[in-house]
C-alpha positions as CSV (number, residue, x, y, z in Angstrom):
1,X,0.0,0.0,0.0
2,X,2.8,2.3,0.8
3,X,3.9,2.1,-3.2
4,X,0.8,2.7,-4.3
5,X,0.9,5.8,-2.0
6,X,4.7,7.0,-2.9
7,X,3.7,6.3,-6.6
8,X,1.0,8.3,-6.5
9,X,2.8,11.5,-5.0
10,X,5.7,10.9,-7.4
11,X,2.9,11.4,-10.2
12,X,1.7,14.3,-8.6
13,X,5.2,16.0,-8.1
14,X,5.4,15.4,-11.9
15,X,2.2,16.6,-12.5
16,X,2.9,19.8,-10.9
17,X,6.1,20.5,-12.3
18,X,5.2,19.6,-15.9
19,X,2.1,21.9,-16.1
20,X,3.3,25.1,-15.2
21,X,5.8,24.8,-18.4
22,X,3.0,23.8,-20.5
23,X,0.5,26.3,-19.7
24,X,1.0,29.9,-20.5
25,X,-1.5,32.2,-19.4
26,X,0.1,35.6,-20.2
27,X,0.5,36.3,-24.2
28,X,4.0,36.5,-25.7
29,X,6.0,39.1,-26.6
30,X,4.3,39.9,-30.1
31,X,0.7,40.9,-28.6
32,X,-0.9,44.4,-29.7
33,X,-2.6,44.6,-26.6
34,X,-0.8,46.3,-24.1
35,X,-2.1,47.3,-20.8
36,X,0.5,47.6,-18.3
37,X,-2.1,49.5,-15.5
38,X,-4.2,47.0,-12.9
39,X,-7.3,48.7,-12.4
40,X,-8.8,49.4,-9.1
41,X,-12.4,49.0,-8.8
42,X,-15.2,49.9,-6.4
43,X,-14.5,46.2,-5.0
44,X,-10.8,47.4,-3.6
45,X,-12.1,50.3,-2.3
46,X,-15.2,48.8,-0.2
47,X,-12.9,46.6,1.5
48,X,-10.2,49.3,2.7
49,X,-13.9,50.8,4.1
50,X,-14.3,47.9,5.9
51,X,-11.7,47.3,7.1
52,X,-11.3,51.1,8.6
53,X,-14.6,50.7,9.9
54,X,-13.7,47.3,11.8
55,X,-10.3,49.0,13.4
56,X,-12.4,51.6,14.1
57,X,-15.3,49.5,15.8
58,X,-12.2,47.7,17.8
59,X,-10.6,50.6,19.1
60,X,-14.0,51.7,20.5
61,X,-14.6,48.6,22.0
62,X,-11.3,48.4,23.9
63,X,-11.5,51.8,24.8
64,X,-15.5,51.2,26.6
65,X,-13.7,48.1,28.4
66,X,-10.9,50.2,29.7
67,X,-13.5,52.4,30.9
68,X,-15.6,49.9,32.4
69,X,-12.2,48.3,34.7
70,X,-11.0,51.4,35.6
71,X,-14.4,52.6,37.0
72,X,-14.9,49.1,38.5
């Protein structure tokens, strides 16, 4: 059973450094298109709000509890 086991990762291991050289996802160097900018969207943007609203919601939180044990 072992074999079977090693066998099979060895296959994998293959797999995985076979397929990266065989798939190309970016064009090569003759395209036309060429945009070298990422854009940032409304989706990027929400969640820096979020997460400025969370720190903010946590700083207020730990603020009320040291409040709350220094009053006690």
């Amino acid at each position: 059973m072992k074999l079977k086991i090693s066998n099979i990762q060895f296959i994998i291991l293959i797999a995985c450094i076979l397929v990266p050289c065989l798939v190309h996802a970016q064009p090569g160097l003759g395209a036309d298109d060429v945009d070298d900018g990422v854009p940032i969207d409304g989706g990027l943007s929400l969640l820096i709000a979020a997460g400025v609203g969370y720190g903010a919601k946590k700083i207020k939180q730990r603020k009320t509890k040291d409040k709350k044990e220094t009053s006690l």
